[in-house]
mmCIF file of the N, C-alpha and C atoms, coordinates in Angstrom:
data_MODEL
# 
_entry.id   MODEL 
# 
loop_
_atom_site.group_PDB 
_atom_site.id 
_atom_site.type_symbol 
_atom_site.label_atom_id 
_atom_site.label_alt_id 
_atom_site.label_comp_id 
_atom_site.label_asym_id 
_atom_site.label_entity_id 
_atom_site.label_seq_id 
_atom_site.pdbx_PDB_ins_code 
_atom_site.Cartn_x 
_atom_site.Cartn_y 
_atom_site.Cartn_z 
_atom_site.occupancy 
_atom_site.B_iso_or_equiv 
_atom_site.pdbx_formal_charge 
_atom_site.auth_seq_id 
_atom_site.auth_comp_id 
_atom_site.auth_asym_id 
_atom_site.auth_atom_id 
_atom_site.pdbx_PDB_model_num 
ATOM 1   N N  . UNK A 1 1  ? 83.350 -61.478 -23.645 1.00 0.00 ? 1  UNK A N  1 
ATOM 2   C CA . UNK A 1 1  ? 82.567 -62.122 -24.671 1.00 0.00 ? 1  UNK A CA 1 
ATOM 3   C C  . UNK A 1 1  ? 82.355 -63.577 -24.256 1.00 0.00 ? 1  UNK A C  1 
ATOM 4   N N  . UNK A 1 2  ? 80.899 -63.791 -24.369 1.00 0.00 ? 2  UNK A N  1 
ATOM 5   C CA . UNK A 1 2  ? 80.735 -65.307 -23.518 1.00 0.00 ? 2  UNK A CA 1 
ATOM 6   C C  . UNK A 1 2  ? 81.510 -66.630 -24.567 1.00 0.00 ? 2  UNK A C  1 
ATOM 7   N N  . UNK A 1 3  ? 81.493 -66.519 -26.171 1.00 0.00 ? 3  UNK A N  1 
ATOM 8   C CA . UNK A 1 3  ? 82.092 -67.425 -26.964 1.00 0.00 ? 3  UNK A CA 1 
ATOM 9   C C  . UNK A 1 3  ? 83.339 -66.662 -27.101 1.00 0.00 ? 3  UNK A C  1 
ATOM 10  N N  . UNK A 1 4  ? 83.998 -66.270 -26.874 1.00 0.00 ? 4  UNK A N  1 
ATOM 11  C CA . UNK A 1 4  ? 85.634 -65.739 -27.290 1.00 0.00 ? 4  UNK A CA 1 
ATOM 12  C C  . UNK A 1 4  ? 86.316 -67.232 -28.155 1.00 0.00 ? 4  UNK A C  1 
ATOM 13  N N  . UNK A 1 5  ? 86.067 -68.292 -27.556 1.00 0.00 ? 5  UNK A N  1 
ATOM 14  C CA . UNK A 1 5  ? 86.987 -69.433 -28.049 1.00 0.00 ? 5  UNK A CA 1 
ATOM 15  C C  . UNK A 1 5  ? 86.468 -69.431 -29.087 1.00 0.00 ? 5  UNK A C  1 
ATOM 16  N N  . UNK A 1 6  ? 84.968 -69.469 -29.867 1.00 0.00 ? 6  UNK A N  1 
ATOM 17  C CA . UNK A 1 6  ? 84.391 -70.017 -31.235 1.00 0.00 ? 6  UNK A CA 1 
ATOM 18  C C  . UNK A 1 6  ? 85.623 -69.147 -31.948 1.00 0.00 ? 6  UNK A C  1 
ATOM 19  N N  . UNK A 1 7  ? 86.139 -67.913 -32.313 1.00 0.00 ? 7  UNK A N  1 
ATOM 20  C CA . UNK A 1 7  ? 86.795 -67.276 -33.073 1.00 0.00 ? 7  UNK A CA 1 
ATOM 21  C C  . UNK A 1 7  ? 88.074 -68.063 -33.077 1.00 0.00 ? 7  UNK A C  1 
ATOM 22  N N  . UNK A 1 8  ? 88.635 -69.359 -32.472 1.00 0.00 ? 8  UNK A N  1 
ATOM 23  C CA . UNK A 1 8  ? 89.803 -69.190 -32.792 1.00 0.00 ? 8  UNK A CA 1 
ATOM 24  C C  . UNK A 1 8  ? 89.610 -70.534 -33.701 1.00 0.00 ? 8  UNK A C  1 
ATOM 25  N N  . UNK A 1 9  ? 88.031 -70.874 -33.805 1.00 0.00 ? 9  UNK A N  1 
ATOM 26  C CA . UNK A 1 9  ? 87.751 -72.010 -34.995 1.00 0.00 ? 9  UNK A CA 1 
ATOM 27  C C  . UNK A 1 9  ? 87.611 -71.495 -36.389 1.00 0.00 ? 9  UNK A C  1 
ATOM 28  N N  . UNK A 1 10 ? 86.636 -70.264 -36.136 1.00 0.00 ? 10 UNK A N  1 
ATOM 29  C CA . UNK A 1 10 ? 86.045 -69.221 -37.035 1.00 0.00 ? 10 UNK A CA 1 
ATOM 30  C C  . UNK A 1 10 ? 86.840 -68.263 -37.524 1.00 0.00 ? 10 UNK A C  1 
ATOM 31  N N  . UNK A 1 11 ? 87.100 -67.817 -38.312 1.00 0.00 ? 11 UNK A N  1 
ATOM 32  C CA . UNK A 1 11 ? 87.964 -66.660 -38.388 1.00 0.00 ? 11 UNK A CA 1 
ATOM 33  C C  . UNK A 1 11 ? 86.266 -65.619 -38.085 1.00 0.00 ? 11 UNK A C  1 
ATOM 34  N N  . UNK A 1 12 ? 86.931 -64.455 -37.546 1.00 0.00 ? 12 UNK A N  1 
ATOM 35  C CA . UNK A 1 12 ? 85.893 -63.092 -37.729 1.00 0.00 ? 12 UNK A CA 1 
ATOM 36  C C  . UNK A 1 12 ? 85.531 -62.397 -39.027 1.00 0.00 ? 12 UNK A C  1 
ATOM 37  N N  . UNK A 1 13 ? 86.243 -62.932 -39.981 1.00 0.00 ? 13 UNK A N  1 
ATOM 38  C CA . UNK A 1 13 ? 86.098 -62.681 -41.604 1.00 0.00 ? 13 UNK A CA 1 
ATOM 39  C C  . UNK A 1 13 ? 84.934 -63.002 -42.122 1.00 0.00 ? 13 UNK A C  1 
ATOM 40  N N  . UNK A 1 14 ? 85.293 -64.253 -41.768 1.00 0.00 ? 14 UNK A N  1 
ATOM 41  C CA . UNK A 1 14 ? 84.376 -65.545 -41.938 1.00 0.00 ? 14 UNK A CA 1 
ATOM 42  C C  . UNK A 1 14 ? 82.834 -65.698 -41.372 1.00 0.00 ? 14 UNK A C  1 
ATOM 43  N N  . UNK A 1 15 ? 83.209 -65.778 -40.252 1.00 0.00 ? 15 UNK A N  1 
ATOM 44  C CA . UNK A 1 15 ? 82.121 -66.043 -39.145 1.00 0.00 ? 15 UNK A CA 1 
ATOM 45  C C  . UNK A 1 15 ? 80.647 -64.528 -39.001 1.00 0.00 ? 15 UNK A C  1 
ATOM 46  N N  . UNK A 1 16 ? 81.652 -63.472 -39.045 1.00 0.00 ? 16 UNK A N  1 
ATOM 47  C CA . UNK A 1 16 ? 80.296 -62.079 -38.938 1.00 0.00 ? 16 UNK A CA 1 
ATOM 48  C C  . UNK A 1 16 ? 79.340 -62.128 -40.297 1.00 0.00 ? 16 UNK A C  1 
ATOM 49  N N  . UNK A 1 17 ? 80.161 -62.498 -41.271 1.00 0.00 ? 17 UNK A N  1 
ATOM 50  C CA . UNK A 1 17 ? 79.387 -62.587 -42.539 1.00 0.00 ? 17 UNK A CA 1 
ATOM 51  C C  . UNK A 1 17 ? 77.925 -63.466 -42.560 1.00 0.00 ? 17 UNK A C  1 
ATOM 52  N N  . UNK A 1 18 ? 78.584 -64.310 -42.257 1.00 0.00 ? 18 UNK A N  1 
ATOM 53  C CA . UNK A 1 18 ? 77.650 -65.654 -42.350 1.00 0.00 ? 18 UNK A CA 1 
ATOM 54  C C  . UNK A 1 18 ? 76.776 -65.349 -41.650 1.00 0.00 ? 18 UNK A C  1 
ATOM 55  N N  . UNK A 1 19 ? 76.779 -64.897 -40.040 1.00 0.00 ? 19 UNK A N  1 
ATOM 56  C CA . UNK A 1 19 ? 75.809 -64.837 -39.454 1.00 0.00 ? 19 UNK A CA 1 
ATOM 57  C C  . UNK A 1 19 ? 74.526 -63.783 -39.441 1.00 0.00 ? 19 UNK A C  1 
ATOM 58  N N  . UNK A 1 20 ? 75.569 -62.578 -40.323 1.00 0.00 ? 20 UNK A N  1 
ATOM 59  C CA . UNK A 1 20 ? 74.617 -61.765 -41.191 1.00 0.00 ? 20 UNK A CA 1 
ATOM 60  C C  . UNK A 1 20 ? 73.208 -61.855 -41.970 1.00 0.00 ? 20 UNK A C  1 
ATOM 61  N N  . UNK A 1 21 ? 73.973 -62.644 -42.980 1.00 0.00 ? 21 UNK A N  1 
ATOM 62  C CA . UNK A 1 21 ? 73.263 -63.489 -44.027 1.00 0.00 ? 21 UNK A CA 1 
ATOM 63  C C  . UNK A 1 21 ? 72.150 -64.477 -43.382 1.00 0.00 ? 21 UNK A C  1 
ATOM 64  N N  . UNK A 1 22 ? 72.606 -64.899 -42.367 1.00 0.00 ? 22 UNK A N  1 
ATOM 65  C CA . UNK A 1 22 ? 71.527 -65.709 -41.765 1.00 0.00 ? 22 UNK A CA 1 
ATOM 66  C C  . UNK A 1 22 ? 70.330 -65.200 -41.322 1.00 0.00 ? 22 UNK A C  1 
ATOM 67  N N  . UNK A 1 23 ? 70.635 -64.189 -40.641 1.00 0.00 ? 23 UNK A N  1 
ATOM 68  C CA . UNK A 1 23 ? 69.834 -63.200 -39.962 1.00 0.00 ? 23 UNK A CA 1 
ATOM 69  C C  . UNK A 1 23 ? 68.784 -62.668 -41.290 1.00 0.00 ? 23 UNK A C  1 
ATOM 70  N N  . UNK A 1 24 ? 69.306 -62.142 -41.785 1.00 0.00 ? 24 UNK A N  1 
ATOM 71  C CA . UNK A 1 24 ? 68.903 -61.413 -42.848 1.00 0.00 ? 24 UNK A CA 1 
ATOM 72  C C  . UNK A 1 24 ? 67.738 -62.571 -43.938 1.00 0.00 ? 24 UNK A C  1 
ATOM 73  N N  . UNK A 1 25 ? 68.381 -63.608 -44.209 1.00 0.00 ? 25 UNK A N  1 
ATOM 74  C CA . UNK A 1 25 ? 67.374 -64.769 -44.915 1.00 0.00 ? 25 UNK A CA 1 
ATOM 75  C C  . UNK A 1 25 ? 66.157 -64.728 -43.785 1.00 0.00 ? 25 UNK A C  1 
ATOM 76  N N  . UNK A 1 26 ? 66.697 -65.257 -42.481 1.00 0.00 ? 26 UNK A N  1 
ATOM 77  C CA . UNK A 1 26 ? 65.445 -65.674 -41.776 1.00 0.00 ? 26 UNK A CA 1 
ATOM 78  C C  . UNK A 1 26 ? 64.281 -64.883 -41.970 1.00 0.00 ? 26 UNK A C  1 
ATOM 79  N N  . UNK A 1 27 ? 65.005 -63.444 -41.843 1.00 0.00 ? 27 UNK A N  1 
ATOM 80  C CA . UNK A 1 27 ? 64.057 -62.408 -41.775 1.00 0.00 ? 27 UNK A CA 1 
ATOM 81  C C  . UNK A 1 27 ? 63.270 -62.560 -43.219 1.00 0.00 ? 27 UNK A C  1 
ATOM 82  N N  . UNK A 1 28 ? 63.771 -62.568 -44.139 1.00 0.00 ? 28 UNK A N  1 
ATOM 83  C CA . UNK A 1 28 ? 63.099 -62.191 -45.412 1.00 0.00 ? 28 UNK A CA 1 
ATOM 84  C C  . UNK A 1 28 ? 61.938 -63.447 -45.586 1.00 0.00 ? 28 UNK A C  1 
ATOM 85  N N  . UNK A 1 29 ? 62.634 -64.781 -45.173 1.00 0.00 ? 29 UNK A N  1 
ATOM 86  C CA . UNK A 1 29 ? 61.436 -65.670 -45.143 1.00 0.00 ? 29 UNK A CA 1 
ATOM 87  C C  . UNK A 1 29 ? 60.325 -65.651 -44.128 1.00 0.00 ? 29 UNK A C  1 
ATOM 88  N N  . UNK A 1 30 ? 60.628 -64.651 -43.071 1.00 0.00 ? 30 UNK A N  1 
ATOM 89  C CA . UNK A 1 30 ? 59.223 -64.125 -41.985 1.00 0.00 ? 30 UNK A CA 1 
ATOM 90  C C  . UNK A 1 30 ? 58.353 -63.444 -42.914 1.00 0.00 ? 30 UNK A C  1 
ATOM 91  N N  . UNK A 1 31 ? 59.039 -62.431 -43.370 1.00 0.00 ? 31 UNK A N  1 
ATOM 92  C CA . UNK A 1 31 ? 58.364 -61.807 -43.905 1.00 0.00 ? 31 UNK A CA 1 
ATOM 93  C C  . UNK A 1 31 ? 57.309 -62.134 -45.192 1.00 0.00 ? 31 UNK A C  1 
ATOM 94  N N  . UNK A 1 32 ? 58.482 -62.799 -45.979 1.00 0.00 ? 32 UNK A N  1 
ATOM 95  C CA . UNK A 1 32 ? 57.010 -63.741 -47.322 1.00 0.00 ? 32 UNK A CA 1 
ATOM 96  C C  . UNK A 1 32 ? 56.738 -64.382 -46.673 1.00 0.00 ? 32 UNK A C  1 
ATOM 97  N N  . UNK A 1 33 ? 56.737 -65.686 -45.122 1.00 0.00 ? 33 UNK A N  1 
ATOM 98  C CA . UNK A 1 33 ? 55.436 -66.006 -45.406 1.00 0.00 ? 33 UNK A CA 1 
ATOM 99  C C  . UNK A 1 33 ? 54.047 -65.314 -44.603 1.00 0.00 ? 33 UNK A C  1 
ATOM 100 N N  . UNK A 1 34 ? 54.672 -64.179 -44.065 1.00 0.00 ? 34 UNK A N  1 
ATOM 101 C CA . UNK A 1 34 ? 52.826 -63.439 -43.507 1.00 0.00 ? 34 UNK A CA 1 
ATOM 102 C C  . UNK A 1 34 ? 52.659 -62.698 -44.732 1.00 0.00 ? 34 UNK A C  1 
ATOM 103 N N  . UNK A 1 35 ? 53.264 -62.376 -45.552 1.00 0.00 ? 35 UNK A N  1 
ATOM 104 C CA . UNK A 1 35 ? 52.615 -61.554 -47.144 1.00 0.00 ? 35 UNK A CA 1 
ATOM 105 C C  . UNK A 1 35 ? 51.801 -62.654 -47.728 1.00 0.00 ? 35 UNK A C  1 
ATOM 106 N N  . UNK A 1 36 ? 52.481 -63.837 -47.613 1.00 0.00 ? 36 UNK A N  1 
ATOM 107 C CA . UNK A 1 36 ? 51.783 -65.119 -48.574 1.00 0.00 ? 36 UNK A CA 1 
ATOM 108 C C  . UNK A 1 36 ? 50.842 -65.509 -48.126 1.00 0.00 ? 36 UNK A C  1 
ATOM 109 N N  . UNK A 1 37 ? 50.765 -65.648 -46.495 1.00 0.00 ? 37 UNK A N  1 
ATOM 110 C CA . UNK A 1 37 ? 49.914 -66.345 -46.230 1.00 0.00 ? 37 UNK A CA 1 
ATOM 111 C C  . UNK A 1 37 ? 48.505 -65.470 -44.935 1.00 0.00 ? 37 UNK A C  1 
ATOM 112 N N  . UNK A 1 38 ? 48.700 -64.349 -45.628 1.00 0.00 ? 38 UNK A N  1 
ATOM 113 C CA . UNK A 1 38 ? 47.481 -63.019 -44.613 1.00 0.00 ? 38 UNK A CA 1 
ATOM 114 C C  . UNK A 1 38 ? 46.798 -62.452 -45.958 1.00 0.00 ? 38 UNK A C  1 
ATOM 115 N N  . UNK A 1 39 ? 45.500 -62.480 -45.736 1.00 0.00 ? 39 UNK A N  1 
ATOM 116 C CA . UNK A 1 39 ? 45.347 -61.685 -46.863 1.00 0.00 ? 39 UNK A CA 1 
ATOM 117 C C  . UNK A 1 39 ? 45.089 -59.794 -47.023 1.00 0.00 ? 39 UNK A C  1 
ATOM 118 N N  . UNK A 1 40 ? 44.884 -59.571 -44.995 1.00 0.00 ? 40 UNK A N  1 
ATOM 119 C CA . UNK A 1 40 ? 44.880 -58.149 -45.046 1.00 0.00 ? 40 UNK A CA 1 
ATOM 120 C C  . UNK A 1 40 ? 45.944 -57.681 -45.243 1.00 0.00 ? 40 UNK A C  1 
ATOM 121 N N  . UNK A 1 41 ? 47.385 -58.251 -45.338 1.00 0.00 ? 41 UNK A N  1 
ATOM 122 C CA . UNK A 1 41 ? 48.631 -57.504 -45.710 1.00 0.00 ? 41 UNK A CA 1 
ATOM 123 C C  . UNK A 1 41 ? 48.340 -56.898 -47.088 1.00 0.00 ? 41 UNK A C  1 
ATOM 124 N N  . UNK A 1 42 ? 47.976 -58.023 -48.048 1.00 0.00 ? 42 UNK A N  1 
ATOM 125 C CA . UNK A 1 42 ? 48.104 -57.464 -49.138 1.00 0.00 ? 42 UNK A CA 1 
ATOM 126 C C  . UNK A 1 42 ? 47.204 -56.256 -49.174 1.00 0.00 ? 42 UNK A C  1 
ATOM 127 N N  . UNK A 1 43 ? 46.195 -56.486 -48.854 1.00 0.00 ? 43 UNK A N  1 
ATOM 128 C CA . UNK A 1 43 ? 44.871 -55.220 -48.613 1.00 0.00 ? 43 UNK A CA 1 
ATOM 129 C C  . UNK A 1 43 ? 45.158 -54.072 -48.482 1.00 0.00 ? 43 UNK A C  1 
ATOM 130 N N  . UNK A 1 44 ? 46.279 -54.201 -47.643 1.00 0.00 ? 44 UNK A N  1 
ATOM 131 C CA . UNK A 1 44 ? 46.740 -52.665 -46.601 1.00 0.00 ? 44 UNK A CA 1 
ATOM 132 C C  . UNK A 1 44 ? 48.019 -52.335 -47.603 1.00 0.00 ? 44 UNK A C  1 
ATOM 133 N N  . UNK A 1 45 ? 48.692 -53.193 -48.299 1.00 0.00 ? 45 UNK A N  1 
ATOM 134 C CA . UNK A 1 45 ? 49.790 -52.804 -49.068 1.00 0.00 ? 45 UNK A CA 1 
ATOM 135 C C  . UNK A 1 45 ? 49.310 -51.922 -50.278 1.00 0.00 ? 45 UNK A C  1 
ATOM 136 N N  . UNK A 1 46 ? 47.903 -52.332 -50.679 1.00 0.00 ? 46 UNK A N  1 
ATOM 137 C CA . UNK A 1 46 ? 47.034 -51.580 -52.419 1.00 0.00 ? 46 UNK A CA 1 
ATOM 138 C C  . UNK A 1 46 ? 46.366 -50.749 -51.425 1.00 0.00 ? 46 UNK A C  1 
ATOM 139 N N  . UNK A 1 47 ? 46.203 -50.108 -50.395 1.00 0.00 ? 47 UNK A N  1 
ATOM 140 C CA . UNK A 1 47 ? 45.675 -49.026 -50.263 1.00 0.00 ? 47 UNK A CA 1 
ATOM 141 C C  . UNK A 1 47 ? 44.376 -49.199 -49.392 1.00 0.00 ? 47 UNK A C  1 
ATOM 142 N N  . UNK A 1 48 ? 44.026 -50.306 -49.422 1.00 0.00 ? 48 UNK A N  1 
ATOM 143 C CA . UNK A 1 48 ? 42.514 -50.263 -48.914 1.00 0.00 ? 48 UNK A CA 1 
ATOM 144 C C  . UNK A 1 48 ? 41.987 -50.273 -47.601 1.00 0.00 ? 48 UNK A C  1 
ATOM 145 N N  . UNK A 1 49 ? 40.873 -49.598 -47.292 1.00 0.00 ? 49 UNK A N  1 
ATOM 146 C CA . UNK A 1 49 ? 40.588 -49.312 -46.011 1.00 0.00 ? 49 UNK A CA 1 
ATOM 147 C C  . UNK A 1 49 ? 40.553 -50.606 -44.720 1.00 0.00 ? 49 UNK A C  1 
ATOM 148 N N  . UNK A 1 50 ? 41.100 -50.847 -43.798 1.00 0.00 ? 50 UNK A N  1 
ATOM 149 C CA . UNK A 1 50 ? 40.891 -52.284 -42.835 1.00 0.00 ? 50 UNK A CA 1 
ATOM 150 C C  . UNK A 1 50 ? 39.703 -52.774 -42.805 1.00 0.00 ? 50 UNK A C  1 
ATOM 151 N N  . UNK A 1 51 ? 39.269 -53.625 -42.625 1.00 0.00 ? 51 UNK A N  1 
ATOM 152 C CA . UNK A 1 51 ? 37.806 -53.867 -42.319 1.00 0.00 ? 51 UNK A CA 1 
ATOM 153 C C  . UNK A 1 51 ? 37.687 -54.538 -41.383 1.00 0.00 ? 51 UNK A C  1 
ATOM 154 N N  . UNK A 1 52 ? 36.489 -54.159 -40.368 1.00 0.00 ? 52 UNK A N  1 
ATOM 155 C CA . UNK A 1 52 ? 36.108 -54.214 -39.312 1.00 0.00 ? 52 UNK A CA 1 
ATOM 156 C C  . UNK A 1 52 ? 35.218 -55.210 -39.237 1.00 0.00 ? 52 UNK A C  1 
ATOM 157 N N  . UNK A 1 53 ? 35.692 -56.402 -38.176 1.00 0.00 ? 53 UNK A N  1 
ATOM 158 C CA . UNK A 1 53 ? 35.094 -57.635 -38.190 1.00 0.00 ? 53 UNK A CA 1 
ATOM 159 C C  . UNK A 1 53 ? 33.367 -57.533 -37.414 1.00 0.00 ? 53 UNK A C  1 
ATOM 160 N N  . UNK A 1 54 ? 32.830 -58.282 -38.311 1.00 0.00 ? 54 UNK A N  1 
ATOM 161 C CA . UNK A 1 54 ? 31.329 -57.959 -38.370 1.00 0.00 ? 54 UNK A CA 1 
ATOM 162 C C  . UNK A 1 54 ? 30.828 -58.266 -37.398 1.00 0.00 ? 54 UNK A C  1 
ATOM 163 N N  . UNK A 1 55 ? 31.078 -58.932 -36.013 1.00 0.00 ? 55 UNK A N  1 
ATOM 164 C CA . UNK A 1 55 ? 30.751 -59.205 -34.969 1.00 0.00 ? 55 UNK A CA 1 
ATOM 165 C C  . UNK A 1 55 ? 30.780 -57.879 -33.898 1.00 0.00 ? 55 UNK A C  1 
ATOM 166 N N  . UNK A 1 56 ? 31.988 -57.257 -34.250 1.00 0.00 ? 56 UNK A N  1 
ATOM 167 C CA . UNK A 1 56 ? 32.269 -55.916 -33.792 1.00 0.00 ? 56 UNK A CA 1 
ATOM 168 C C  . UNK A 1 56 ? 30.834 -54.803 -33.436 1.00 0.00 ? 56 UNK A C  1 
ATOM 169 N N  . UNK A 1 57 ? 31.223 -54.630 -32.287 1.00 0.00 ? 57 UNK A N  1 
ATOM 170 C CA . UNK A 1 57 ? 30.312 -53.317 -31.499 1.00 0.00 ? 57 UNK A CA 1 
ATOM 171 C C  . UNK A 1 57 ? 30.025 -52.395 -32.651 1.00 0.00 ? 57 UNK A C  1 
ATOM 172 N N  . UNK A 1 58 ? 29.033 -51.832 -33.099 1.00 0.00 ? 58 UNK A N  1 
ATOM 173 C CA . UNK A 1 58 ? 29.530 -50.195 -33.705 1.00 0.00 ? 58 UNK A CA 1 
ATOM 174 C C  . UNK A 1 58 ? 30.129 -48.995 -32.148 1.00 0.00 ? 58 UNK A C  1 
ATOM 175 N N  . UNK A 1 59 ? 30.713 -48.262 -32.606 1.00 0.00 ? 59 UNK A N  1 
ATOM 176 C CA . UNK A 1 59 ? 31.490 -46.922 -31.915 1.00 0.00 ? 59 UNK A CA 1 
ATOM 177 C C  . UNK A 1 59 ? 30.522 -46.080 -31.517 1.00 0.00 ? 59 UNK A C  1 
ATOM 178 N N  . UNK A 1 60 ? 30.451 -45.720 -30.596 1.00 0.00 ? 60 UNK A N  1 
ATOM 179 C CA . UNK A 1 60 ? 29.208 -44.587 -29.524 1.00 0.00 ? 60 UNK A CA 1 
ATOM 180 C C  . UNK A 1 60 ? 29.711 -43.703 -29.869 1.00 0.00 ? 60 UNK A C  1 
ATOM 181 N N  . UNK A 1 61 ? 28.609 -42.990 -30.466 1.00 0.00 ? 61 UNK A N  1 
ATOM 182 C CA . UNK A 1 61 ? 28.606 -40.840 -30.959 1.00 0.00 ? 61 UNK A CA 1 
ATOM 183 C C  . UNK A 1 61 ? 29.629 -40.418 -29.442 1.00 0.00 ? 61 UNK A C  1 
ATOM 184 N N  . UNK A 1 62 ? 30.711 -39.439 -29.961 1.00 0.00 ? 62 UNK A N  1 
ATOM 185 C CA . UNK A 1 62 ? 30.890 -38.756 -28.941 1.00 0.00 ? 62 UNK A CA 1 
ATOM 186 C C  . UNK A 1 62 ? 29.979 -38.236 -28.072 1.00 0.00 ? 62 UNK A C  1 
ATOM 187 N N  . UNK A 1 63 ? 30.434 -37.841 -26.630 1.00 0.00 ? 63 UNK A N  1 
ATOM 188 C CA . UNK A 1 63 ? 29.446 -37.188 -26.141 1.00 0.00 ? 63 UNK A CA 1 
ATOM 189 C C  . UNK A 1 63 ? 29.929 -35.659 -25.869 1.00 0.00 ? 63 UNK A C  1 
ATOM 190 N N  . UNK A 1 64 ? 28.279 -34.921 -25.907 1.00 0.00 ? 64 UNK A N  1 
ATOM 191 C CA . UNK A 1 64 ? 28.833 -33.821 -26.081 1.00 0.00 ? 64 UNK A CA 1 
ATOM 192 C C  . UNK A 1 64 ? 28.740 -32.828 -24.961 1.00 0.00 ? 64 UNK A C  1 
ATOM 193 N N  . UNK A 1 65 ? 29.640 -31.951 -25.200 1.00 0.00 ? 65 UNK A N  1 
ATOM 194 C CA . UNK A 1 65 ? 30.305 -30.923 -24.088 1.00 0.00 ? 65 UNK A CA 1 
ATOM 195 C C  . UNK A 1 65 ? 29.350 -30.522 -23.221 1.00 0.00 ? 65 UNK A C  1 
ATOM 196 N N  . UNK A 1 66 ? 29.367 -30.394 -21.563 1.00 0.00 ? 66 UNK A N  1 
ATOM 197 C CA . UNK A 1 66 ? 28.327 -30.086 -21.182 1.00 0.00 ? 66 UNK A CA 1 
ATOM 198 C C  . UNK A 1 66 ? 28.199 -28.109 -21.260 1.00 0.00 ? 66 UNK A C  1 
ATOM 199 N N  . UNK A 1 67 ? 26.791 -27.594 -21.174 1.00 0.00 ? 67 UNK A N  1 
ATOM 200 C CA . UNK A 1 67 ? 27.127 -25.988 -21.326 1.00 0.00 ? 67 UNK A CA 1 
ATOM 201 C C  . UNK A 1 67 ? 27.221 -25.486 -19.877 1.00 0.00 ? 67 UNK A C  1 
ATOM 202 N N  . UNK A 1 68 ? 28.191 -24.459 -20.267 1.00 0.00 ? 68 UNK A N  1 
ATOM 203 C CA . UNK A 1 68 ? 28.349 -23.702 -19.019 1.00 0.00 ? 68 UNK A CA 1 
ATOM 204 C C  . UNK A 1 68 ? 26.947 -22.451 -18.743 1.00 0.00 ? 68 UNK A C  1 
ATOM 205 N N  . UNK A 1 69 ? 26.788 -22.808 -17.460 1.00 0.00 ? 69 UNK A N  1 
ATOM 206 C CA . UNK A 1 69 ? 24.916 -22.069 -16.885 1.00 0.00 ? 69 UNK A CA 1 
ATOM 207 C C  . UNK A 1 69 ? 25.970 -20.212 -16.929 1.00 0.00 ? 69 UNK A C  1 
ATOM 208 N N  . UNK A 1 70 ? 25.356 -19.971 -16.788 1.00 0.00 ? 70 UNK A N  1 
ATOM 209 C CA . UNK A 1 70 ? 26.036 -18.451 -16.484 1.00 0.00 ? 70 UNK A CA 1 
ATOM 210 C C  . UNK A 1 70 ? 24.878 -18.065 -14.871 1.00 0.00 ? 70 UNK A C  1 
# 
């Protein structure tokens, strides 16, 4: 273990908890702020279809199968 010494400041009681909790806040504040501050999250959270930025190509018809000649 590259810190072995921090534990003999820390207890392991002590110390796994905390860093838990830390982890865990950071995360939750990633997370509100792209909910707060995107507005297709919310979009995609009520259901609604993505929308496709208007600069965007339209999509080419498949093409279709060639026939076999006999």
């Amino acid at each position: 273990m590259i810190y072995g010494k921090m534990w003999t400041v820390v207890k392991p009681t002590v110390g796994i908890p905390i860093f838990i909790a830390a982890v865990a806040i950071s995360s939750f504040c990633v997370h509100l702020a792209i909910v707060s501050n995107t507005t297709w999250v919310k979009a995609f959270l009520q259901g609604n279809a993505p929308v496709m930025a208007s600069s965007a190509a339209p999509m080419a018809a498949p093409m279709a199968a060639p026939v076999a000649k006999k």
